[in-house]
N, CA and C atoms as an extended XYZ file, in Angstrom:
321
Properties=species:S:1:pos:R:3:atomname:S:1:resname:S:1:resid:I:1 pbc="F F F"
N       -20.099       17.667       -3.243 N   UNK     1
C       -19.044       16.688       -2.995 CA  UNK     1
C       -18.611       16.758       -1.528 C   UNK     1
N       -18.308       17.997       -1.245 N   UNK     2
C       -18.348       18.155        0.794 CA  UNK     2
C       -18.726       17.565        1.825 C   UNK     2
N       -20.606       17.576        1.026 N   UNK     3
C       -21.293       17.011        2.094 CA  UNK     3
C       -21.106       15.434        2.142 C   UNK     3
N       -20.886       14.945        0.807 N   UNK     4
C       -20.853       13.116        0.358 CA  UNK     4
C       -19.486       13.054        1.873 C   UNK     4
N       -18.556       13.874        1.659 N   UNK     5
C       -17.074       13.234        2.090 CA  UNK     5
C       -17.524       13.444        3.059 C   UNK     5
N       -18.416       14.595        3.988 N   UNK     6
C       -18.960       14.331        6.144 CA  UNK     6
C       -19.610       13.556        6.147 C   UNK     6
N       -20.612       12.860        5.133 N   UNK     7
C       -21.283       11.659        5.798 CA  UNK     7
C       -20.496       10.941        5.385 C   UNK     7
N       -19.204       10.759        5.022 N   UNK     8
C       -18.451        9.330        4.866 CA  UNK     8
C       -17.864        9.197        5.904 C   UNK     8
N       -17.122       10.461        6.484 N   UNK     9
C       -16.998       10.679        7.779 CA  UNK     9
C       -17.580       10.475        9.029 C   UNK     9
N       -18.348       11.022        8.881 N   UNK    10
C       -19.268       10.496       10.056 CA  UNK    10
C       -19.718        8.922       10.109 C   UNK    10
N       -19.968        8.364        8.912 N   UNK    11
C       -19.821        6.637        8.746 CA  UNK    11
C       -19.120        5.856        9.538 C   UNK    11
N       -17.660        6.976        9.310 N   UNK    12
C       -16.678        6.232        9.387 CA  UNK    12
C       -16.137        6.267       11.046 C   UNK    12
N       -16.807        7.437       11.341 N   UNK    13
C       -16.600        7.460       13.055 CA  UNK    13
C       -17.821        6.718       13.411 C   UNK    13
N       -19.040        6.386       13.194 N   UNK    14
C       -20.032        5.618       14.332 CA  UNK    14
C       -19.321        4.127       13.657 C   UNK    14
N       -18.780        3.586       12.913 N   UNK    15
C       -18.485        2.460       12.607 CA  UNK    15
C       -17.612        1.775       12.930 C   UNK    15
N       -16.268        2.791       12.812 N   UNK    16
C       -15.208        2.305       12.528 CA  UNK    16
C       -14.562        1.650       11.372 C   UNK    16
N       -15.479        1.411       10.265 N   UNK    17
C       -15.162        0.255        8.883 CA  UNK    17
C       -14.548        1.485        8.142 C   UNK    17
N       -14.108        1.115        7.154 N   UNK    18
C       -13.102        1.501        6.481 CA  UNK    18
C       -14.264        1.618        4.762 C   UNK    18
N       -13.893        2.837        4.092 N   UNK    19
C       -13.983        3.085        2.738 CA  UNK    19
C       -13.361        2.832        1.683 C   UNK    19
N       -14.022        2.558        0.663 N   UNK    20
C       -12.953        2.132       -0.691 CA  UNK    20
C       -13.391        3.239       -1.780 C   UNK    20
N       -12.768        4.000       -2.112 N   UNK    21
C       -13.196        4.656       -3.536 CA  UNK    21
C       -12.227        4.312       -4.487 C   UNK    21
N       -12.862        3.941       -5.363 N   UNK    22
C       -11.666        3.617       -6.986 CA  UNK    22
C       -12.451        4.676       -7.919 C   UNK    22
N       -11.466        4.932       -8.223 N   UNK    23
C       -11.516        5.795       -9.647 CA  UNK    23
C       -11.156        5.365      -11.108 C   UNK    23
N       -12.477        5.179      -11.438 N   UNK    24
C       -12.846        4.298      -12.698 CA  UNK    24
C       -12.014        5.108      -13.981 C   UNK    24
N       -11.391        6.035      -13.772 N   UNK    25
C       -10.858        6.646      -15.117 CA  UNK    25
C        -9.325        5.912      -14.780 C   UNK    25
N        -8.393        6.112      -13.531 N   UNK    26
C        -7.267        5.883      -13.455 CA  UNK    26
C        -7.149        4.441      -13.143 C   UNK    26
N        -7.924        3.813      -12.384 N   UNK    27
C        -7.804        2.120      -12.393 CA  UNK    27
C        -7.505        1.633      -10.870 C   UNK    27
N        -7.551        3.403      -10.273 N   UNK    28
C        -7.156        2.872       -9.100 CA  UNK    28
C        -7.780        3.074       -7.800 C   UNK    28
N        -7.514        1.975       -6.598 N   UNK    29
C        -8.685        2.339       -5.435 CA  UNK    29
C        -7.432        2.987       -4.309 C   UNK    29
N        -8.449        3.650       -3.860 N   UNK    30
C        -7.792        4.288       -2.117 CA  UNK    30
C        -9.013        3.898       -1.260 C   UNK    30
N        -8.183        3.928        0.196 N   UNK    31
C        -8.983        3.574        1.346 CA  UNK    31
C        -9.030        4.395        2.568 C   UNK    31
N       -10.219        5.106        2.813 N   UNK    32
C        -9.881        5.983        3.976 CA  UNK    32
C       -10.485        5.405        5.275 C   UNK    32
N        -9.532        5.515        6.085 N   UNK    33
C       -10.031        5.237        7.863 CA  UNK    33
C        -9.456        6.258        8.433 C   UNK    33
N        -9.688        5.752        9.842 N   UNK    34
C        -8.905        6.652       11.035 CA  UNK    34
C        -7.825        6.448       10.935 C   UNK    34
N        -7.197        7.677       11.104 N   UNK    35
C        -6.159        8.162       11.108 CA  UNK    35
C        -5.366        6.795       11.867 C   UNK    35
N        -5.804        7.175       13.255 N   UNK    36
C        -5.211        5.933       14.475 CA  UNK    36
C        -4.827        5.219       14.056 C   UNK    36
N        -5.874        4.419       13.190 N   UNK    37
C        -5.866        2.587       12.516 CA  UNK    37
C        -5.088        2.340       12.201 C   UNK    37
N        -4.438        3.408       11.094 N   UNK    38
C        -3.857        3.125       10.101 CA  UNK    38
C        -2.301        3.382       10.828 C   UNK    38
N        -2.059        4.384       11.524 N   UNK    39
C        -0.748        4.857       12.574 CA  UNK    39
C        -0.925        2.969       13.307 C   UNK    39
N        -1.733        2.798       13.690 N   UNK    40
C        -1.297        1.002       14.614 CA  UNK    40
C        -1.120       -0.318       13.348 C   UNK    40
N        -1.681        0.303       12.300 N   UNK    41
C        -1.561       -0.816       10.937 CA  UNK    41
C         0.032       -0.668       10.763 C   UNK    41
N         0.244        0.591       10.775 N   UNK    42
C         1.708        1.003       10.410 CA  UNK    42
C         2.948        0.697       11.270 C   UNK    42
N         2.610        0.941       12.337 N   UNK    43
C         3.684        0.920       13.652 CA  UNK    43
C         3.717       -0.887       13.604 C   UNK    43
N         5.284       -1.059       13.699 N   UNK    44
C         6.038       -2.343       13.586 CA  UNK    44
C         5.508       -3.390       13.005 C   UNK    44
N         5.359       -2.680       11.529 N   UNK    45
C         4.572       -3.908       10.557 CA  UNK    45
C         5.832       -5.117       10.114 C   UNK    45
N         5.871       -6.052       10.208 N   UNK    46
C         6.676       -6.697        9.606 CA  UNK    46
C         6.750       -6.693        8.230 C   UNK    46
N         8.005       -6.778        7.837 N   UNK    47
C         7.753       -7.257        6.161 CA  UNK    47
C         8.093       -8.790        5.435 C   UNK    47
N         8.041       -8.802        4.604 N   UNK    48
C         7.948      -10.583        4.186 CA  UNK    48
C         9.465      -10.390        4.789 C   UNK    48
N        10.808      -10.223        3.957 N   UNK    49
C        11.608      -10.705        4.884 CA  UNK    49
C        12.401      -11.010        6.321 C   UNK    49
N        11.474      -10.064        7.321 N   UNK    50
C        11.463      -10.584        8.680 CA  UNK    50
C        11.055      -11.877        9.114 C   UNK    50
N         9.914      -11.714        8.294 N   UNK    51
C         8.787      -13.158        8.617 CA  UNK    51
C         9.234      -14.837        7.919 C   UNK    51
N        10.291      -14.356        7.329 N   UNK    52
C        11.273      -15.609        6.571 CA  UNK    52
C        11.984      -15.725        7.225 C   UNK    52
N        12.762      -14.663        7.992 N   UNK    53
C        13.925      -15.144        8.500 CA  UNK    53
C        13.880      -14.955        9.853 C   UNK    53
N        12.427      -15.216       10.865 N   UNK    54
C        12.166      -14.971       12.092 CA  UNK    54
C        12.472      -16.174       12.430 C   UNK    54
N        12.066      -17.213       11.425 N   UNK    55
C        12.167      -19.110       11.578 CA  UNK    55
C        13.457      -19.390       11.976 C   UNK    55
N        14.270      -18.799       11.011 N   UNK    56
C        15.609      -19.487       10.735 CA  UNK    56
C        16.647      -19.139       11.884 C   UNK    56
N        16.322      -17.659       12.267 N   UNK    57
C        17.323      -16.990       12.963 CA  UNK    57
C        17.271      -17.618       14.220 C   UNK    57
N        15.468      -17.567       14.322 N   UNK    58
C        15.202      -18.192       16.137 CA  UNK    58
C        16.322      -19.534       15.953 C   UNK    58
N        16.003      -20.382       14.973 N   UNK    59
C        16.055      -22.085       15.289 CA  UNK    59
C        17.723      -21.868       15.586 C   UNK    59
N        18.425      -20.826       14.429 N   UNK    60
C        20.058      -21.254       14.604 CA  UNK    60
C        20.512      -21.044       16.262 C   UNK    60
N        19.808      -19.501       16.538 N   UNK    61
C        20.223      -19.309       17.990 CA  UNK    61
C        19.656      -19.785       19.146 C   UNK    61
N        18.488      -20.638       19.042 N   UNK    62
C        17.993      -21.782       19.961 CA  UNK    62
C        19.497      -23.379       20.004 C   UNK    62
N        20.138      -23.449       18.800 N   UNK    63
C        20.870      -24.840       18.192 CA  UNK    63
C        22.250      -24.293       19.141 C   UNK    63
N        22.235      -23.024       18.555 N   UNK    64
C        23.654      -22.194       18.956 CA  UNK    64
C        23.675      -22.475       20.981 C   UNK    64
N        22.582      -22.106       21.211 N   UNK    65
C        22.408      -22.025       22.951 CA  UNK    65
C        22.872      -23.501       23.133 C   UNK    65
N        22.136      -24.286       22.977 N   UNK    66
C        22.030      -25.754       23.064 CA  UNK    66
C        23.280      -26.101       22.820 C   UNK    66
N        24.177      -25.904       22.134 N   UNK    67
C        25.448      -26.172       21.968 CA  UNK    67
C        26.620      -25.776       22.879 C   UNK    67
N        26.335      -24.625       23.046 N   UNK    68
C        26.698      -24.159       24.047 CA  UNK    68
C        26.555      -24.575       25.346 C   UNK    68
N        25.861      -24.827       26.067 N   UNK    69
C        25.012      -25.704       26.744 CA  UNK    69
C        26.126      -26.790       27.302 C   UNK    69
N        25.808      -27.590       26.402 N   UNK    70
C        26.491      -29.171       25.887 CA  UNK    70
C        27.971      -28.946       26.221 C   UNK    70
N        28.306      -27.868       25.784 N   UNK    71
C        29.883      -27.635       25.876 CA  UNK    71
C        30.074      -27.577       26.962 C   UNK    71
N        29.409      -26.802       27.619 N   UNK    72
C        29.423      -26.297       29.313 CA  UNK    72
C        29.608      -27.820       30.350 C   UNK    72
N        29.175      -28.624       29.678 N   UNK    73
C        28.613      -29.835       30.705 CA  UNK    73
C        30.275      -30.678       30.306 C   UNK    73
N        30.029      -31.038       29.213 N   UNK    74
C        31.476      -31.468       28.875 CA  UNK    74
C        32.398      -31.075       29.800 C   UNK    74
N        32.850      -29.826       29.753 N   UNK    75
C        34.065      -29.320       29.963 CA  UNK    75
C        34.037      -29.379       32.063 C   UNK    75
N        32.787      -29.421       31.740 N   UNK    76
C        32.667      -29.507       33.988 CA  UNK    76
C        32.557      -31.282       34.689 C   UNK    76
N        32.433      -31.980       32.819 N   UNK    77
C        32.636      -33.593       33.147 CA  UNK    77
C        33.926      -33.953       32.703 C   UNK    77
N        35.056      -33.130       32.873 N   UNK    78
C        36.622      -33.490       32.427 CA  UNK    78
C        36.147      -34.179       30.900 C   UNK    78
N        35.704      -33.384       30.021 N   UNK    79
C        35.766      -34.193       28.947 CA  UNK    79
C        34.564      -35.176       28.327 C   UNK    79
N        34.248      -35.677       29.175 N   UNK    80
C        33.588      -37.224       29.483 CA  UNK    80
C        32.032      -36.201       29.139 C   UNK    80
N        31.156      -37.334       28.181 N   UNK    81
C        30.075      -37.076       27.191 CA  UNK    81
C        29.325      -37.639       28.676 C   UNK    81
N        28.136      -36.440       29.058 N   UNK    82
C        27.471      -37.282       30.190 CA  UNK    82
C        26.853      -38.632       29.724 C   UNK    82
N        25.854      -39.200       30.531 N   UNK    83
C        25.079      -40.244       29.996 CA  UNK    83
C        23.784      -39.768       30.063 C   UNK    83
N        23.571      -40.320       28.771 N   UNK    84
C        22.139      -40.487       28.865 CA  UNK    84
C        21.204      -40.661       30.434 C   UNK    84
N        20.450      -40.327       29.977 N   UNK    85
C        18.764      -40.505       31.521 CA  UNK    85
C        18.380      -41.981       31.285 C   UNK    85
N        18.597      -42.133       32.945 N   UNK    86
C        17.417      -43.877       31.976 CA  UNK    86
C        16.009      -43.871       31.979 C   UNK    86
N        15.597      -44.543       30.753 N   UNK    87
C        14.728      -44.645       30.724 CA  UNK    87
C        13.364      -45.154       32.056 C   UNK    87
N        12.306      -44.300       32.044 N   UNK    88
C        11.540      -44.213       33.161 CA  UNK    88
C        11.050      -45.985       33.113 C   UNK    88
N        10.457      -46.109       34.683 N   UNK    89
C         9.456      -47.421       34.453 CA  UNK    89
C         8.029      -46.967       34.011 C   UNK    89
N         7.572      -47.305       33.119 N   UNK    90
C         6.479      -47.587       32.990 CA  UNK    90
C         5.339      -48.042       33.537 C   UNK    90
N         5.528      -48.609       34.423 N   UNK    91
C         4.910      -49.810       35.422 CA  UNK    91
C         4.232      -50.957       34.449 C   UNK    91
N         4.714      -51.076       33.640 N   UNK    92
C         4.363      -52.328       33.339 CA  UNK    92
C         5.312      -53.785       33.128 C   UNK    92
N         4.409      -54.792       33.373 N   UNK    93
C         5.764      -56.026       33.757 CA  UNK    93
C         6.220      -56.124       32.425 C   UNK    93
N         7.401      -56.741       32.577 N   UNK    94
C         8.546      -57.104       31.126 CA  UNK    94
C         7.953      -58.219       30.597 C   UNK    94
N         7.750      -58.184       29.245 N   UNK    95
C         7.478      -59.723       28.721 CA  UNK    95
C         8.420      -60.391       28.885 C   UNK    95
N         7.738      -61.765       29.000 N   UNK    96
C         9.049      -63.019       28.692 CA  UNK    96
C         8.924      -63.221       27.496 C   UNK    96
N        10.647      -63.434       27.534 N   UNK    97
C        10.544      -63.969       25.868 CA  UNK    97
C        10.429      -65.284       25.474 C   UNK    97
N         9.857      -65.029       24.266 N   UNK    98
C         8.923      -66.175       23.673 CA  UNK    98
C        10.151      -66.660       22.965 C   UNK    98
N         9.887      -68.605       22.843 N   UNK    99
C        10.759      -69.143       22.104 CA  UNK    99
C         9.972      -68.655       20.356 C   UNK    99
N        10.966      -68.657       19.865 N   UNK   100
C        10.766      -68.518       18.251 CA  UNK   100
C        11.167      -69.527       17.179 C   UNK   100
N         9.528      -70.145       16.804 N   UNK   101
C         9.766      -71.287       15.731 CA  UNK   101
C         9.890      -70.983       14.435 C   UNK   101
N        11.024      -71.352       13.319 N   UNK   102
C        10.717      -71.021       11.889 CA  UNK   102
C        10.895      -72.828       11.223 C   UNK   102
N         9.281      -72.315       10.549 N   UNK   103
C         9.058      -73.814       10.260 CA  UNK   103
C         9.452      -74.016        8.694 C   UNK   103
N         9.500      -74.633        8.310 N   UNK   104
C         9.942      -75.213        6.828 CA  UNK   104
C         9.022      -76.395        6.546 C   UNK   104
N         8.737      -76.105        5.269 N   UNK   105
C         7.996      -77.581        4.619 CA  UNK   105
C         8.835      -78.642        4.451 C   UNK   105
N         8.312      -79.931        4.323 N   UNK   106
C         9.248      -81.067        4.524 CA  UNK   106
C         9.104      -81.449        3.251 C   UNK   106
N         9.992      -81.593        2.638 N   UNK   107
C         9.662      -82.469        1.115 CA  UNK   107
C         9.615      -83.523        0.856 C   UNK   107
């Protein structure tokens, strides 16, 4: 059994891939790698509820800034809601407007 587990070892160092043994009496598998791998698999793993509430937290305190923001401008425009940007030119010419016929059947 010694020698099976150094050549799994040694496998497992020219490879790097990872082992599965399950044990058909208890139902269950283990996985051996490097040590390392598994120390960088481990180090600042997220868990599901970080990864739920990474969305939410960013968006409120992105809304929160932005608001803030807004307030700032207000309060340095006495109050007064700036204006809007105008809209850029395009460079293209303005249509004329077209007269508009609505026709009716004659009875």
């Amino acid at each position: 059994m010694k020698e099976i587990f150094e050549r799994l070892f040694n496998l497992i160092k020219k490879t790097g891939d990872k082992v599965v043994f399950y044990d058909s009496a208890k139902g269950e598998a283990y996985v051996m790698m490097r040590m390392e791998d598994y120390e960088k698999m481990t180090v600042n793993k997220p868990t599901a509820e970080n990864l739920t509430n990474f969305h939410a937290s960013d968006k409120i305190e992105k809304i929160n800034q932005d608001i803030a923001m807004w307030r700032e401008e207000v309060k340095e425009t006495g109050g007064e809601i700036p204006p809007a940007p105008a809209p850029e030119d395009d460079g293209l010419p303005e249509k004329e407007e077209e007269n508009q016929f609505y026709f009716e059947p004659v009875e």
